[in-house]
C-alpha positions in Angstrom: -14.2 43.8 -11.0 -11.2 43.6 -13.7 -14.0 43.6 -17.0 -15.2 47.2 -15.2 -11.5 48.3 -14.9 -11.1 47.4 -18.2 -14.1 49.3 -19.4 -13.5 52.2 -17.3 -9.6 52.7 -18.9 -11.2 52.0 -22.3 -13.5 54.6 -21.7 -10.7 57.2 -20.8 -7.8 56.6 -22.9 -11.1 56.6 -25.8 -12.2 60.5 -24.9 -8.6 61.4 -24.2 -8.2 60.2 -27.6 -11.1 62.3 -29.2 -10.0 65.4 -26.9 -6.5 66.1 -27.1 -6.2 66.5 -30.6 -8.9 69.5 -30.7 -6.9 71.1 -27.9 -3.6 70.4 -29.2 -4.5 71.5 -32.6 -5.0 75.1 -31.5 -1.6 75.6 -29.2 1.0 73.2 -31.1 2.3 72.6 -34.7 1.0 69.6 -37.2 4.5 67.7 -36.2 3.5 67.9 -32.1 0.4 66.9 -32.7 1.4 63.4 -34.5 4.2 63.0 -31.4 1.4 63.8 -29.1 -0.7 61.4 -30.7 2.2 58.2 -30.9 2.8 59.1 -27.2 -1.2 58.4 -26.5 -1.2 55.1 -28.6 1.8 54.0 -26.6 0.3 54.3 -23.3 -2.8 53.0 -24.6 -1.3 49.7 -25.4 0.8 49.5 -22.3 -2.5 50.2 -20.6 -3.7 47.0 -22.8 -0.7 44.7 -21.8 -1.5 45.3 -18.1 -4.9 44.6 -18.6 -4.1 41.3 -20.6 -1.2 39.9 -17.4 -4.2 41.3 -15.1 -6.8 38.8 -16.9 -4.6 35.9 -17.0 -3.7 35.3 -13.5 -7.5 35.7 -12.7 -8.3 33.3 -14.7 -5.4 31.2 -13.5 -6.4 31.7 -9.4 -10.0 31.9 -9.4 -11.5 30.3 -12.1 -10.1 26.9 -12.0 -12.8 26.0 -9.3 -15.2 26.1 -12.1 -13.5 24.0 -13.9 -14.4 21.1 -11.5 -18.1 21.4 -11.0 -19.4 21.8 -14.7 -17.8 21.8 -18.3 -17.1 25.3 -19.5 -18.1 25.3 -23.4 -15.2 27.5 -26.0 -16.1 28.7 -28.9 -14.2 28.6 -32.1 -11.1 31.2 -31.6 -9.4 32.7 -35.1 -5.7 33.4 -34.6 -5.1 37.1 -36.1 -2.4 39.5 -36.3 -2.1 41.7 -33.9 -2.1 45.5 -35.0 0.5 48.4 -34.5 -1.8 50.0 -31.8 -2.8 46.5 -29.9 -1.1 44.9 -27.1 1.7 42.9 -28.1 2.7 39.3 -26.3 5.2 38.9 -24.0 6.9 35.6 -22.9 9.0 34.2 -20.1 6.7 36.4 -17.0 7.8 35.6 -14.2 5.7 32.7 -12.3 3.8 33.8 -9.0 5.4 32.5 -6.1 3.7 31.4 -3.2 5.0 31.5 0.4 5.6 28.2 1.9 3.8 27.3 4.9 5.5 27.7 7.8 2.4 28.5 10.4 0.8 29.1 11.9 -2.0 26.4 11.5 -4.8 25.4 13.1 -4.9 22.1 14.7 -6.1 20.0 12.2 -3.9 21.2 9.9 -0.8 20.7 12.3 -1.1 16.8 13.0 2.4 15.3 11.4 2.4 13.4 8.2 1.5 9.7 8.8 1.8 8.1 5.7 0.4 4.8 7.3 -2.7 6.3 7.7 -6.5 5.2 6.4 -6.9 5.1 2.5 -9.1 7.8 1.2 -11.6 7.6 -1.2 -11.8 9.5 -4.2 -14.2 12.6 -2.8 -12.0 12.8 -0.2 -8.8 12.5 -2.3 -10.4 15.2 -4.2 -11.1 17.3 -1.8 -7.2 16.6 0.4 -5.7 17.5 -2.8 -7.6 20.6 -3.8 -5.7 22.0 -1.0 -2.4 21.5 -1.9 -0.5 23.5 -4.7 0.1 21.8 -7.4 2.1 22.0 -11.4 -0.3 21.0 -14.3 1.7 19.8 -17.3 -1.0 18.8 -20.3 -3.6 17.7 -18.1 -1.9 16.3 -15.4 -1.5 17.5 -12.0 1.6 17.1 -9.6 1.8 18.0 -5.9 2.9 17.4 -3.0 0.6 17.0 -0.5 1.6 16.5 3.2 4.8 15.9 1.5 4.2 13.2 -0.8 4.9 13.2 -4.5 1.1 12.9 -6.5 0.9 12.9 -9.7 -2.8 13.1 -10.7 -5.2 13.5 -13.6 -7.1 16.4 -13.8 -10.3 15.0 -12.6 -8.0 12.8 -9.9 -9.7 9.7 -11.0 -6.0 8.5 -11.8 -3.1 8.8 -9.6 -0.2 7.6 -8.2 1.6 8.6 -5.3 4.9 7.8 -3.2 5.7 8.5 0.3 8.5 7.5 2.8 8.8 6.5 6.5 12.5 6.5 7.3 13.7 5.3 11.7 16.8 5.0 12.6 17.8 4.1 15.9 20.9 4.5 18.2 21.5 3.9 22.0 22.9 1.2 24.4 22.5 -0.9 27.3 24.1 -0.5 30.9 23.9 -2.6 34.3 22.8 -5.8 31.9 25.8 -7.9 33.5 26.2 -11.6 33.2 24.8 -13.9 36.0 26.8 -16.9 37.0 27.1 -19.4 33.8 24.1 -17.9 32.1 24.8 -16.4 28.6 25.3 -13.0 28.9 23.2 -12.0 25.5 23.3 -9.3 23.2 23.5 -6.3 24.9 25.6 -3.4 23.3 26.4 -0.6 25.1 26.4 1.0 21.8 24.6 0.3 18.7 22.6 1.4 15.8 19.8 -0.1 14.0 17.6 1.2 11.1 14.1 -0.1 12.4 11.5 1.0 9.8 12.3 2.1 6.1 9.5 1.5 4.1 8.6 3.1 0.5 5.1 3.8 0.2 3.3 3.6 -3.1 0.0 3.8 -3.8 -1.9 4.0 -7.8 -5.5 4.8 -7.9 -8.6 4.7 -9.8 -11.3 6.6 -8.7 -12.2 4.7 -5.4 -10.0 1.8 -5.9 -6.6 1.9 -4.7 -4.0 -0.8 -4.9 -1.3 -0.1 -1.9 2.4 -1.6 -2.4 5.2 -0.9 0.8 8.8 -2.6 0.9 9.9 -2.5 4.3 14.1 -2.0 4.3 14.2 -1.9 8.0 11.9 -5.2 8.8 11.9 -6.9 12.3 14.3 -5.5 14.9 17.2 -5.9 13.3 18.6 -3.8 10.4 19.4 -5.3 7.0 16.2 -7.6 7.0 14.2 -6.7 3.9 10.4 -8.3 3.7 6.7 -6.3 2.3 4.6 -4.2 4.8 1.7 -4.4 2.6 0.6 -5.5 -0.8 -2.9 -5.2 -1.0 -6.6 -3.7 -2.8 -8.6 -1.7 -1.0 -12.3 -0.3 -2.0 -13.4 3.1 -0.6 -16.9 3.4 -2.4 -19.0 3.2 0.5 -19.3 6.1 3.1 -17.0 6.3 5.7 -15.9 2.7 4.8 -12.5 0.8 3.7 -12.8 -2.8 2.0 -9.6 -4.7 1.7 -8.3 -8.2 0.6 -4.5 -8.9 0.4 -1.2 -8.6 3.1 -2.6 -6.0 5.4 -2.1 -5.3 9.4 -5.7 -5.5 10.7 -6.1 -3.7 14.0 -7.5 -4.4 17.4 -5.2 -2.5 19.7 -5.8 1.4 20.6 -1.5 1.7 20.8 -1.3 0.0 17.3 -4.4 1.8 15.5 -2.1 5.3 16.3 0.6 4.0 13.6 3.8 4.1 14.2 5.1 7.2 13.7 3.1 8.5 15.9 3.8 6.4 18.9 4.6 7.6 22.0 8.2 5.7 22.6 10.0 4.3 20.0 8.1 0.5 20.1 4.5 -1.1 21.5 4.1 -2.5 25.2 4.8 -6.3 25.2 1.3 -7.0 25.6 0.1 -5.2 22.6 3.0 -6.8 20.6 2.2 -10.2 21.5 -1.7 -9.3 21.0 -1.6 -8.6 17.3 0.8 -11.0 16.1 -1.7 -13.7 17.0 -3.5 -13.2 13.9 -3.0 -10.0 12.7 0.2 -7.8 12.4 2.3 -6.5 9.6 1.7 -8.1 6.1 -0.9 -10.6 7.1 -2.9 -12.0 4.5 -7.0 -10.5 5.6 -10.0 -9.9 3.9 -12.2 -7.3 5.5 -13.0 -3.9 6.1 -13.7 -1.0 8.8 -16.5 1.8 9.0 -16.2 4.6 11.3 -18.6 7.8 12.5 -17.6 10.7 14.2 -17.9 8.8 17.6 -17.1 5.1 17.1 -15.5 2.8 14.9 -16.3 -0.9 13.6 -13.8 -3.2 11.9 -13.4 -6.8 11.0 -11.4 -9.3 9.0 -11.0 -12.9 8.4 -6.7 -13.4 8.0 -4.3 -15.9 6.7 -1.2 -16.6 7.1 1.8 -14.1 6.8 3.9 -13.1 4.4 7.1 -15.2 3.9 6.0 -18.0 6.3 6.0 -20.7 3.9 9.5 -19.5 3.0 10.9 -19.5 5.9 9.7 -23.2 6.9 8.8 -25.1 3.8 7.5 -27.8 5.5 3.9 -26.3 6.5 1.2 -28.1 4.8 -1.6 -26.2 6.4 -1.6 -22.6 7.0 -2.7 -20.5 9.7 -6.6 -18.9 9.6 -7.8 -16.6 12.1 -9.9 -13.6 12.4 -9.2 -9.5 14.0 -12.3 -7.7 15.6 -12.0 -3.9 16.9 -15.1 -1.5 18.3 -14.3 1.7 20.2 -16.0 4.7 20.3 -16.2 8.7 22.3 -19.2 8.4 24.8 -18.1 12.2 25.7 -16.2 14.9 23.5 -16.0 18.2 23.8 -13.1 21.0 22.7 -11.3 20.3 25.6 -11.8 16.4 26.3 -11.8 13.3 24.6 -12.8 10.2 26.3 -12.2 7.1 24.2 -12.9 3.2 24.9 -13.2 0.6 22.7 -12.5 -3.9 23.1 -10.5 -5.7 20.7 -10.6 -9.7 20.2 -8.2 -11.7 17.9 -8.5 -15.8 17.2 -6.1 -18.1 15.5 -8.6 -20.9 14.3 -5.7 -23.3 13.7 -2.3 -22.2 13.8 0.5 -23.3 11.2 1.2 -27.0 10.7 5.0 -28.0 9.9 6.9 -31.0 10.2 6.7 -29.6 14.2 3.0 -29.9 14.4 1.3 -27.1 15.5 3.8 -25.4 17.6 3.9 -21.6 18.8 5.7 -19.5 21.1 5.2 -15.9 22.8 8.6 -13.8 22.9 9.6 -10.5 23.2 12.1 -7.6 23.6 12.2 -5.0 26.8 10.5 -2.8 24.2 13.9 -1.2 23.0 14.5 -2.8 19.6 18.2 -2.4 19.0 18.8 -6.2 18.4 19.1 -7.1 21.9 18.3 -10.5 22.9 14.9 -11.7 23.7 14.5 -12.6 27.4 10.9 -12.8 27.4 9.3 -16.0 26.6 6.3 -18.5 27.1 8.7 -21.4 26.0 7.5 -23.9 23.4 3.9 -24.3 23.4 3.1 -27.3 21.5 -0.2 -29.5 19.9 -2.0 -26.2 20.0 -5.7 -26.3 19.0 -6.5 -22.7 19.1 -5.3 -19.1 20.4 -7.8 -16.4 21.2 -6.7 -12.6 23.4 -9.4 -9.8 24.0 -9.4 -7.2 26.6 -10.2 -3.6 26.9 -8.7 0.0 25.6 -9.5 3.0 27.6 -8.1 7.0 26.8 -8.9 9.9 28.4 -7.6 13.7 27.4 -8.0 17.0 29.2 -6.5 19.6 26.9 -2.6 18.9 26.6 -2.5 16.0 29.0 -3.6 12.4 27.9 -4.1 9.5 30.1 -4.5 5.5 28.4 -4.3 1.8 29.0 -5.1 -1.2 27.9 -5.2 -5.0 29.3 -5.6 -8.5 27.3 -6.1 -12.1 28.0 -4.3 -14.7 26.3 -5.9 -18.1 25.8 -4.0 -21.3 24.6 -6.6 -24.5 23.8 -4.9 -27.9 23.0 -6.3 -30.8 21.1 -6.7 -34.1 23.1 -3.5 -36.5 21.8 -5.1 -39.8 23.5 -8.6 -40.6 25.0 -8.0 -40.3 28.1 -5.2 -37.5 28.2 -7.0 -33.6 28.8 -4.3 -31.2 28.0 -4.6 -27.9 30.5 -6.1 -24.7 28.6 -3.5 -22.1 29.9 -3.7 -18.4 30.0 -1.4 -15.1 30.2 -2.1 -11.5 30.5 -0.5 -8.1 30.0 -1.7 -4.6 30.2 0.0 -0.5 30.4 -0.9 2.3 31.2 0.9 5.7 29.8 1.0 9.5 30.7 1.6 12.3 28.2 1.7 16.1 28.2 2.8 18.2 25.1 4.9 21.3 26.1 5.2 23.1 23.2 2.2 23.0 19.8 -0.8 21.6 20.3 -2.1 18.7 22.2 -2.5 15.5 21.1 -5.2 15.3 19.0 -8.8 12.5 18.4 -8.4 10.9 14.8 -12.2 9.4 14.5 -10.9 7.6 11.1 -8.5 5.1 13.2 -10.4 5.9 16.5 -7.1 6.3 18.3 -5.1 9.0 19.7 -2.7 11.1 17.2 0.3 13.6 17.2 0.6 16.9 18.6 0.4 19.8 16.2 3.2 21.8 15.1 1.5 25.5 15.0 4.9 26.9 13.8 7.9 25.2 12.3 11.2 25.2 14.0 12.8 28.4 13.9 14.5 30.3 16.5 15.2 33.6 14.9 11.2 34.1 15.4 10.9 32.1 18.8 9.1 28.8 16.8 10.2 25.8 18.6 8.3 23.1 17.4 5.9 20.9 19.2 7.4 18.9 22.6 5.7 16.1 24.7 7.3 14.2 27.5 5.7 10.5 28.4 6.3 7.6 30.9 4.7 4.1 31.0 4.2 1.4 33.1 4.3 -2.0 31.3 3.8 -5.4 32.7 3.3 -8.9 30.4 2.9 -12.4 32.8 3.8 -15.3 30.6 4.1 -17.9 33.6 1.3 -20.7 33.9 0.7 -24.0 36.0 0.9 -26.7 33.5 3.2 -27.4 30.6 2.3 -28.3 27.0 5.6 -30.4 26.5 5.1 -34.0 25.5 7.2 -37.1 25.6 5.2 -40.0 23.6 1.2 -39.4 24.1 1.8 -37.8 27.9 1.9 -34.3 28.9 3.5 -33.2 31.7 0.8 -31.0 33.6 3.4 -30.3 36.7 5.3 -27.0 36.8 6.1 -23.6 35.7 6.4 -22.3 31.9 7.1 -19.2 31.0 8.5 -15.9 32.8 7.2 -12.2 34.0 8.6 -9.1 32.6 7.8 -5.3 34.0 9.0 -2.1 32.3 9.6 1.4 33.3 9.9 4.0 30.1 10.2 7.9 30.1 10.6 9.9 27.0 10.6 13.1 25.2 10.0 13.3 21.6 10.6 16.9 19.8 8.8 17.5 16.1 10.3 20.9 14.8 8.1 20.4 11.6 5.3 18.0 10.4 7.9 15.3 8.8 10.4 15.3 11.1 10.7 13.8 14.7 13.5 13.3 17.2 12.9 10.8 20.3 14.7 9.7 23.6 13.8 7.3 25.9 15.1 5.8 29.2 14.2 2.1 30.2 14.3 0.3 32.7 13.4 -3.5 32.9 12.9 -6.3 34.9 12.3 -10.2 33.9 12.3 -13.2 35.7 13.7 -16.5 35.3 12.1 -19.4 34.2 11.5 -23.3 34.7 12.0 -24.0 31.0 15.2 -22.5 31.1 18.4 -23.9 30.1 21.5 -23.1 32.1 23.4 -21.0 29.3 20.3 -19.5 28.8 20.4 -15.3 29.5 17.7 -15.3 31.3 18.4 -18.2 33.5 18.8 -16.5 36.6 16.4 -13.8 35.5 17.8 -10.5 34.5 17.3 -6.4 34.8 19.2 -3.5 33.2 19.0 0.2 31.8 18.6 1.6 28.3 18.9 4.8 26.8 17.7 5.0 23.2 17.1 7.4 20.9 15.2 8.0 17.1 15.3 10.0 14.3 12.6 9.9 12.0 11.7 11.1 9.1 7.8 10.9 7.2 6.6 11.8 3.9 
């Protein structure tokens, strides 16, 4: 379309040239006819300079996609002078700016920023990045998609990029009051705590990518530092991710979301416990995971954890184990989702210390503000193996999403004498959660984690226009039994098989969780808890008598 312009005002300004100096000639004097005549050249090669800016941002917006699908051959160019009549260059034009995105979007494109997410492999890298503006500066392309700094090379085969997950927390306790000589804990009625701060950086090569995240807001209280990940993953193979170093392998539906997009501001207890028994952040595991557009497979053999020889320098035998996940959609359609899946974790052998083989299940009421711990299994000790599986079920009918899960725990002990039989013991946990988004879309099916997402922000948060965001209000129902008949405590070769170990914990949580763009996300939640005492207990203990209490807490989190 621009060469025929081109030849159509060459054409023109070409007859207009022959013409008007016949017709001039017999009305106007030699000297009008030379103005005349400058006056035609000038517009002629403004005509030229238009033509030239035309041309260049052409080739700028439409022929770069060339570019990528075959080598375009140049032949030798001569630099010449221009001449008095040509168009002359101009310098300094004024780049063309394109208007940011602020919606609306469809709902694939609305899903918040998860920088946690799957890695990609280089098509799909490719083809992410394609979408994104992006600077190139002597072969070398930066952007920004979804937010995160990439700085590429032209054919992406290199690249590096860097992202950010930034919570911090605030809120309090109330009606957490001492009971009799029991330790009244750590329970502020005020507090703040920076939960997850992690840098993520990723350097590729074509379909191997090496993944390296510091965590500044480790554990649950602020001011730990540790590594989230460190590891290699290939992403050759269709639909599939190969990995080998410190990497959370993933059996739980709640877990495979990430955490920025969960629901409240931490996992159910049972989940918690679940993936920590082989699995969870910065675990050393070689595997992978394949996934179709109904079901997902994944696998890995683990290790031990990151820093665990450091903090006890006394184990001489670390910790193998092994994470299996299946799930799959037997029914989708645009307005349902129905998801279920079963997850299995094993710890072989568990760490041996100067202890023995020693382990034991704690947890928070699910607000992690530093509070005291008042769940707990006690010690469990001369432990042969620890196995959990159970099943994950999700159901979604347009903006309202229904899904729960329940696990087994399984404690083996090794025999200490021939004629002693330590008891195999057992504990089990499961939720089950409501949500409904009020404002964007719904939450959404991602079939690369086969777990439920975020809702989409259609428009960014602006009132002037009446854009709100996205808003979703949830409750839960969370219960984790760790009482069991039979102790593992020892005194010389005999084990006490009388008794009660281990207490019961149940947990009430509503929320609402506002999103007025795809990086940002504000949450409040209300708890309330309840957990009982134990046999195992000590008198100063908190938890002595048993305990209950309130929490409101709240999050504000940022993702890049």
């Amino acid at each position: 379309m621009t060469v025929s312009i081109r030849k159509n005002i060459l054409l023109s300004t070409t007859v207009a040239s022959l013409l008007f100096p016949y017709v001039t000639m017999a009305a106007t004097s030699d000297a009008e006819n030379a103005a005349l005549r400058r006056e035609i050249a000038a517009m002629h090669r403004e005509m030229m300079e238009e033509i030239h800016r035309l041309q260049a941002r052409v080739d700028k917006y439409e022929h770069v996609a060339n570019l990528h699908s075959r080598k375009v051959g140049h032949t030798p160019r001569t630099l010449m002078a221009a001449g008095p009549d040509d168009a002359q260059p101009r310098f300094r034009e004024a780049p063309v700016v394109l208007p940011v995105d602020n919606g609306p979007r469809s709902p694939n494109d609305s899903r918040i920023a998860l920088p946690g997410g799957p890695v990609q492999s280089w098509n799909g890298f490719k083809a992410a990045s394609a979408k994104d503006e992006s600077v190139d500066i002597g072969g070398i392309k930066i952007g920004f998609p979804k937010g995160r700094l990439t700085i590429a090379s032209d054919d992406k085969a290199y690249a590096f990029s860097i992202g950010l997950m930034a919570q911090e927390d605030l809120g309090g306790f109330m009606g957490v009051g001492q009971r009799g000589k029991g330790s009244a804990g750590n329970f502020n009625k005020f507090t703040e705590n920076a939960r997850r701060m992690r840098i993520y950086m990723s350097w590729r090569y074509k379909d191997w990518v090496v993944n390296v995240t510091p965590d500044f807001g480790a554990n649950n209280n602020d001011g730990t530092v540790s590594l989230f990940e460190a590891n290699l993953n290939y992403t050759g193979l269709h639909n599939t991710n190969l990995t080998i170093g410190y990497f959370q392998p993933r059996m739980e539906e709640e877990n495979a979301e990430r955490s920025g997009a969960f629901e409240f501001l931490e996992r159910p207890t049972i989940v918690d416990l679940v993936r920590n028994i082989a699995g969870g952040v910065a675990r050393f595991s070689i595997g992978g995971e394949h996934y179709e557009k109904r079901w997902l497979v994944s696998g890995y053999f683990t290790g031990q954890k990151f820093g665990d020889r450091t903090s006890d320098k006394t184990i001489t035998d670390s910790q193998t184990g092994a994470v299996f996940r299946a799930a799959g959609r037997p029914y989708v359609s645009r307005d349902i989702d129905v998801h279920v899946g079963i997850g299995a974790t094993v710890a072989f052998k568990v760490n041996q210390s100067n202890n023995g083989r020693i382990t034991t299940f704690k947890n928070n009421v699910e607000v992690s503000l530093g509070e005291t711990e008042l769940l707990t299994s006690g010690a469990l000790t001369n432990i042969s193996q620890i196995w959990a599986a159970g099943p994950q079920f999700g159901f979604r009918y347009k903006k309202l999403l229904l899904k729960g899960e329940y696990y087994h725990i399984g404690v083996q002990h090794d025999n200490v004498a021939a004629s002693i039989n330590p008891p195999a013991i057992g504990f089990d946990g499961w939720y089950v959660a409501a949500n409904y988004t009020l404002l964007g879309y719904g939450r959404g099916y991602n079939e690369k984690t086969a777990a439920f997402t975020t809702p989409g922000v259609e428009y960014d948060f602006d009132p002037s226009k009446g854009h709100w965001g996205a808003l979703e209000v949830s409750g839960r129902w969370s219960v984790t039994d760790l009482r069991t008949s039979g102790t593992t405590k020892m005194t010389g070769n005999i084990i006490n098989t009388n008794g009660e170990t281990g207490n019961k914990q149940t947990v009430w949580q509503g929320g609402l969780n506002w999103y007025p763009n795809q990086h940002i996300k504000v949450m409040l939640d209300y708890t309330h808890f309840s957990v009982s005492s134990y046999n195992g207990a000590k008198s100063t203990d908190a938890n002595f008598f048993g305990r209950s209490g309130n929490a409101v807490s709240g999050r504000v989190q940022a993702v890049f």
